[in-house]
Residue frames relative to the residue before (quaternion, step in Angstrom):
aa qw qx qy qz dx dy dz
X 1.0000 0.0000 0.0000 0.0000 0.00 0.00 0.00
X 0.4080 -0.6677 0.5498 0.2924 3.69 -0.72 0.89
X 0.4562 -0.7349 0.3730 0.3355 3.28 -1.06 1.03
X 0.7024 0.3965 -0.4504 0.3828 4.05 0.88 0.61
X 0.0799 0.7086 -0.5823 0.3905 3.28 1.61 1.04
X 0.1836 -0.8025 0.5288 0.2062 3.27 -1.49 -0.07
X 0.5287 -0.7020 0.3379 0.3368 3.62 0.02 0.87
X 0.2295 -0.8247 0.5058 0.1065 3.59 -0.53 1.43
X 0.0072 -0.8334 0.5487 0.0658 3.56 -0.19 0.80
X 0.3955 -0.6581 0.5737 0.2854 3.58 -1.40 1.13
X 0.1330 -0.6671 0.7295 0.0712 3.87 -0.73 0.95
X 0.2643 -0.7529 0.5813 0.1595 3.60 -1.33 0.56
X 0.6685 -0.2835 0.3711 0.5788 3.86 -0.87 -0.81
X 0.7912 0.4268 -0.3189 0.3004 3.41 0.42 -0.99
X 0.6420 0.4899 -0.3122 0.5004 3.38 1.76 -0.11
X 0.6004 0.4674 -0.4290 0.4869 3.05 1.03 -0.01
X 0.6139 0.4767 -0.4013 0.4846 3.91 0.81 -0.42
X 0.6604 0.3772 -0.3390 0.5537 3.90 0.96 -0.43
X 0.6102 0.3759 -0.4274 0.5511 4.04 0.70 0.35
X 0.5639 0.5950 -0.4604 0.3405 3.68 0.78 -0.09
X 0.6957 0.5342 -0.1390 0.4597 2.97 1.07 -2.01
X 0.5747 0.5474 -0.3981 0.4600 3.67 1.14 -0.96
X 0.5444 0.5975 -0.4686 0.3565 4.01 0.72 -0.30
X 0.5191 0.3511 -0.3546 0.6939 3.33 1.11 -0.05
X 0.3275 -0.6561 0.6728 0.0982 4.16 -0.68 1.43
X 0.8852 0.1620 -0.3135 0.3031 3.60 0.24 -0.47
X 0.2401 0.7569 -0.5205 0.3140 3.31 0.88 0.82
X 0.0928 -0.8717 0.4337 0.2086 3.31 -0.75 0.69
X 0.7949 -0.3763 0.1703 0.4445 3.34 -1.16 0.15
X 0.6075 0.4955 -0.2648 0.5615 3.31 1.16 -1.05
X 0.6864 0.5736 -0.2982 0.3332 3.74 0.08 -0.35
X 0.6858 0.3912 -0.2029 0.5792 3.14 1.64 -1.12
X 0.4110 0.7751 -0.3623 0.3146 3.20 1.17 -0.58
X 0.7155 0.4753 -0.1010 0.5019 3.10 0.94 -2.36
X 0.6938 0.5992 -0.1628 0.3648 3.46 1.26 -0.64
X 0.7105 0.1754 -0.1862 0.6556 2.99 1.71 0.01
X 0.6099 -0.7172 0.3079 0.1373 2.87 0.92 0.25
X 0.4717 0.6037 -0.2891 0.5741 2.98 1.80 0.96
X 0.6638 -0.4272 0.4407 0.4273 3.80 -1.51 0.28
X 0.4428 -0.5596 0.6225 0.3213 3.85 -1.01 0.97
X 0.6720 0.4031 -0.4836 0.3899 4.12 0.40 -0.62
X 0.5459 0.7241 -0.2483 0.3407 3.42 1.12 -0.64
X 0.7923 0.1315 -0.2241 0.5520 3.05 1.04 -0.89
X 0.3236 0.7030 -0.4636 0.4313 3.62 1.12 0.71
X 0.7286 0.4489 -0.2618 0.4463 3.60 0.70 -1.16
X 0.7004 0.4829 -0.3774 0.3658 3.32 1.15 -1.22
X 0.6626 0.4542 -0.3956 0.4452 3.49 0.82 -1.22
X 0.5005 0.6705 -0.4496 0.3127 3.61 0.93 -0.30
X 0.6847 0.5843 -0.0355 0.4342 2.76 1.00 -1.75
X 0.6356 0.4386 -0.2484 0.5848 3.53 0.89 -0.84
X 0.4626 0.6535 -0.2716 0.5340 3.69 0.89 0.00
X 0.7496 0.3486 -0.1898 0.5296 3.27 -0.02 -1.54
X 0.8087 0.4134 -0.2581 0.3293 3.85 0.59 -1.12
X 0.4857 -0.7466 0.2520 0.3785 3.33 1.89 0.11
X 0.1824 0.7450 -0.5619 0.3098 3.39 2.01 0.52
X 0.8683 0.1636 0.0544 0.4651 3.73 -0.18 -1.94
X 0.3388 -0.7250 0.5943 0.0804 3.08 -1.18 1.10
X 0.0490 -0.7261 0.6169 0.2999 4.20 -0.61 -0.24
X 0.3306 0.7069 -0.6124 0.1261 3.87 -0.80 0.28
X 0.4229 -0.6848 0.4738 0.3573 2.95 -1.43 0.20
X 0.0970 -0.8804 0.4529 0.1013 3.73 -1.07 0.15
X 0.4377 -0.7671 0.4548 0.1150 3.25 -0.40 1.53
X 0.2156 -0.7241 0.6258 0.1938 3.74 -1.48 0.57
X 0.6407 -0.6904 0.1942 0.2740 2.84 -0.25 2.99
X 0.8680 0.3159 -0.1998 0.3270 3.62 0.63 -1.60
X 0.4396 0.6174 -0.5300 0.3803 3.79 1.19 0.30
X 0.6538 0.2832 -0.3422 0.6125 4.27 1.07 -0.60
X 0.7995 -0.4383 0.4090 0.0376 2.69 -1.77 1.85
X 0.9069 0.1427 -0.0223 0.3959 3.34 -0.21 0.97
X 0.7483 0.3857 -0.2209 0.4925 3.36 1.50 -0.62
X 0.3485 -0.7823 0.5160 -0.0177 3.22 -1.27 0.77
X 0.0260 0.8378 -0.4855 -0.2484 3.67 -1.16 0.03
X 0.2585 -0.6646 0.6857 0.1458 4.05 -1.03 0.57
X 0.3424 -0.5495 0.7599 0.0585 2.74 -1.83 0.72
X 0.1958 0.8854 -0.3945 -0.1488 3.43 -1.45 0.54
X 0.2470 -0.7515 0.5006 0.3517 3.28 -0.10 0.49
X 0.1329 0.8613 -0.4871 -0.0574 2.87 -2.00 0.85
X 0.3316 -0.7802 0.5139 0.1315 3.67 -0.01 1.28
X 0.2226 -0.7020 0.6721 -0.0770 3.17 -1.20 1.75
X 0.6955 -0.6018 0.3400 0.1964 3.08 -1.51 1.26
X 0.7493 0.2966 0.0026 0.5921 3.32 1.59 -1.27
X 0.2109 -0.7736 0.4900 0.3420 3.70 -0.56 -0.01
X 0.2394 0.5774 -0.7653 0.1536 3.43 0.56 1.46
X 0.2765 -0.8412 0.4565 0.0864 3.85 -0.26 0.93
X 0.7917 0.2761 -0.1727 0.5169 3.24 1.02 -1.28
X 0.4852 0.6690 -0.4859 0.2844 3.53 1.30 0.14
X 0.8738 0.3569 -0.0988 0.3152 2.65 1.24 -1.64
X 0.3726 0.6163 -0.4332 0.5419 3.52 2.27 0.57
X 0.5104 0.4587 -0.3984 0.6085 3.85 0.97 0.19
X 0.7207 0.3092 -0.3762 0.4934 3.50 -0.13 -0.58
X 0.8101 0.2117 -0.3257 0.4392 3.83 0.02 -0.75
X 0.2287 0.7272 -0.4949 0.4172 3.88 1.08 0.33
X 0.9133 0.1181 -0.0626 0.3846 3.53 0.43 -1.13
X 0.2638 0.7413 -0.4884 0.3773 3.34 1.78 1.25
X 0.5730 -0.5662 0.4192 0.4189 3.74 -1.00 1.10
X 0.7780 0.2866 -0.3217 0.4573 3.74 -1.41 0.99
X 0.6353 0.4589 -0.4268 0.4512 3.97 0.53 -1.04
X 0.1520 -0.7025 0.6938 0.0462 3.81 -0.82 1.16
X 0.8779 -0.1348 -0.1434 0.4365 4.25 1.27 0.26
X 0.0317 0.8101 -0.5683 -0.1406 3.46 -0.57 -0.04
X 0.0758 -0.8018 0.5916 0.0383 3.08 -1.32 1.11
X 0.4880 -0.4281 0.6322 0.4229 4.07 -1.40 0.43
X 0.1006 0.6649 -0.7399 -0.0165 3.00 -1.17 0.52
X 0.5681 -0.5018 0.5271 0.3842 3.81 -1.69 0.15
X 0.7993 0.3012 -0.2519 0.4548 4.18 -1.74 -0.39
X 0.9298 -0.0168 -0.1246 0.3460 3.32 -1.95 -0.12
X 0.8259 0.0004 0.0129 0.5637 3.55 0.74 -0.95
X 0.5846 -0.5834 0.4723 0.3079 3.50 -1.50 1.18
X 0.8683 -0.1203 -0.1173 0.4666 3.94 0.23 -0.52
X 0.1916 -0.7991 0.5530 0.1374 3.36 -1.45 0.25
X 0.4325 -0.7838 0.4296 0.1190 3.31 -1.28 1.58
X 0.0753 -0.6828 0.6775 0.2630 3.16 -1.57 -0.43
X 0.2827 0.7843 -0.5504 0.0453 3.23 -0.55 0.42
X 0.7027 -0.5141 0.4842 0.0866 3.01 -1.93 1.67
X 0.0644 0.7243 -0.6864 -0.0089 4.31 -0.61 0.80
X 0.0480 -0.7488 0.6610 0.0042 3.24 -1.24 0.01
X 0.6846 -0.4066 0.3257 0.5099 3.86 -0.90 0.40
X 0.7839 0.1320 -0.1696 0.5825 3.78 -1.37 0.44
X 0.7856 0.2145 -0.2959 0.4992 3.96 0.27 0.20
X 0.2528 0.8444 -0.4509 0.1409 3.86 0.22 0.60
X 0.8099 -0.2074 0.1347 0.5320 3.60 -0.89 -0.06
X 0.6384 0.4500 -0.2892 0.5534 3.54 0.43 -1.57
X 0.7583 0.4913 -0.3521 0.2441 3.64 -0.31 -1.05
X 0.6155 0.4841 -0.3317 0.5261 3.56 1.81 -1.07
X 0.6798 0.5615 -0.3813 0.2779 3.45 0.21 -0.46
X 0.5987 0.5561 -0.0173 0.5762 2.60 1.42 -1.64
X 0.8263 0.1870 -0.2192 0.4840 3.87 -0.03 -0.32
X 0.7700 0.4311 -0.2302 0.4101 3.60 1.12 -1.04
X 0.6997 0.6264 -0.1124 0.3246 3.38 0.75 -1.82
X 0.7192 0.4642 -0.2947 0.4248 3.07 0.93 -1.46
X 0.4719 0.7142 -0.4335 0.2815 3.46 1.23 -0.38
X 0.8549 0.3253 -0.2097 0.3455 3.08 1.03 -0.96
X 0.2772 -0.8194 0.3858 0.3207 3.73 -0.53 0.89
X 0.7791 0.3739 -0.4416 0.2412 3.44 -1.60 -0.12
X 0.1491 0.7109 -0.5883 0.3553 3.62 1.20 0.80
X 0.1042 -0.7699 0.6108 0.1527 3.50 -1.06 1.01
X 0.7390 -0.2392 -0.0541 0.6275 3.36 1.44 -0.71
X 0.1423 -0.5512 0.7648 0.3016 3.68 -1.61 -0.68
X 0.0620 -0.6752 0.7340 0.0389 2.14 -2.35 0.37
X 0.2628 -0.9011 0.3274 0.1080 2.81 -0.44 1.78
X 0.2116 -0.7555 0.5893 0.1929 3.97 -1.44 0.62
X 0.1475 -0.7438 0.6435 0.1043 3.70 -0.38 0.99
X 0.2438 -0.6387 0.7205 0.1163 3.69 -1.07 1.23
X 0.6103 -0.6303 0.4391 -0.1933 2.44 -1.84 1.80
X 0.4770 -0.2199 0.3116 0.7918 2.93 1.36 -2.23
X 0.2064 -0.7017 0.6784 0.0695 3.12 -1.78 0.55
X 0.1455 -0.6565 0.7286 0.1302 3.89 -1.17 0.45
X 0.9173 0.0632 -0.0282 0.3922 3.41 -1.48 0.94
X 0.5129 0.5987 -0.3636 0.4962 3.53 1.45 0.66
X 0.0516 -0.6155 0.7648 -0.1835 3.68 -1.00 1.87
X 0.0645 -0.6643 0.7447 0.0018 2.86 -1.67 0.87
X 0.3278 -0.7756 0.3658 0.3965 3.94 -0.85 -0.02
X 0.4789 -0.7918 0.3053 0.2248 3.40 -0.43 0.43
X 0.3453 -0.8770 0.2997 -0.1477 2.64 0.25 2.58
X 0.4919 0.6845 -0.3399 0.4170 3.31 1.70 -0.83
């Protein structure tokens, strides 16, 4: 497997019922356990396991507009070339971008990214973006309000 392959992992029902319950962060192992009806080591190894293979993340995640000052954009952006996933790695790990994805229609990838006082719009473009070359354009979506939207707090 080349090493920017990503690792396909087979997830069953029972991982998906132990990533459900995990949406509640402070559930514990032992709780879901009783909840499905399964061995607390059991569901230790899997979420353990789902970890290690980079299926499940734990973190917490904040909703951007309840902290003072911070903000999120969306962006579209059309690249000159269609090395896509090179260059969604390279801007992936510019200060403020919390994702980027390949996506299909108007523009090859879309962002999210996380502002906050002394780092805002002007400053990404300007301090982060320009770093990166063969950007033909963006376009940018500033969110307003959101419903059921957490990001982690990357800043």
């Amino acid at each position: 497997m080349a090493k920017d392959e990503e690792k396909k992992v087979k997830i069953d029902e029972t991982d998906i019922d132990i990533i459900r319950h995990l949406q509640d962060g402070r559930k514990s192992f032992k709780r879901i356990a009783e909840e499905l009806s399964l061995a607390e080591n059991t569901v230790r190894s899997r979420v353990t396991k789902l970890i290690d293979n980079g299926v499940l993340q734990i973190t917490g995640n904040v909703v951007p507009g309840s902290i003072p000052g911070h903000s999120v954009v969306f962006i579209g952006v059309k690249l000159q070339s269609m090395d896509l996933v090179k260059k969604g790695k390279e801007i992936s790990k510019l200060t403020g971008v919390v994702s980027v994805s390949v996506v299909t229609g108007q523009y090859d990838l879309i962002l999210v990214v996380l502002l906050k006082e002394g780092f805002n719009l002007l400053e990404f473009y300007t301090e982060q973006m320009s770093r990166i070359k063969g950007i033909q354009s963006v376009e940018t979506f500033v969110v307003y309000k959101d419903y059921n939207f957490r990001v982690p707090y990357i800043l």
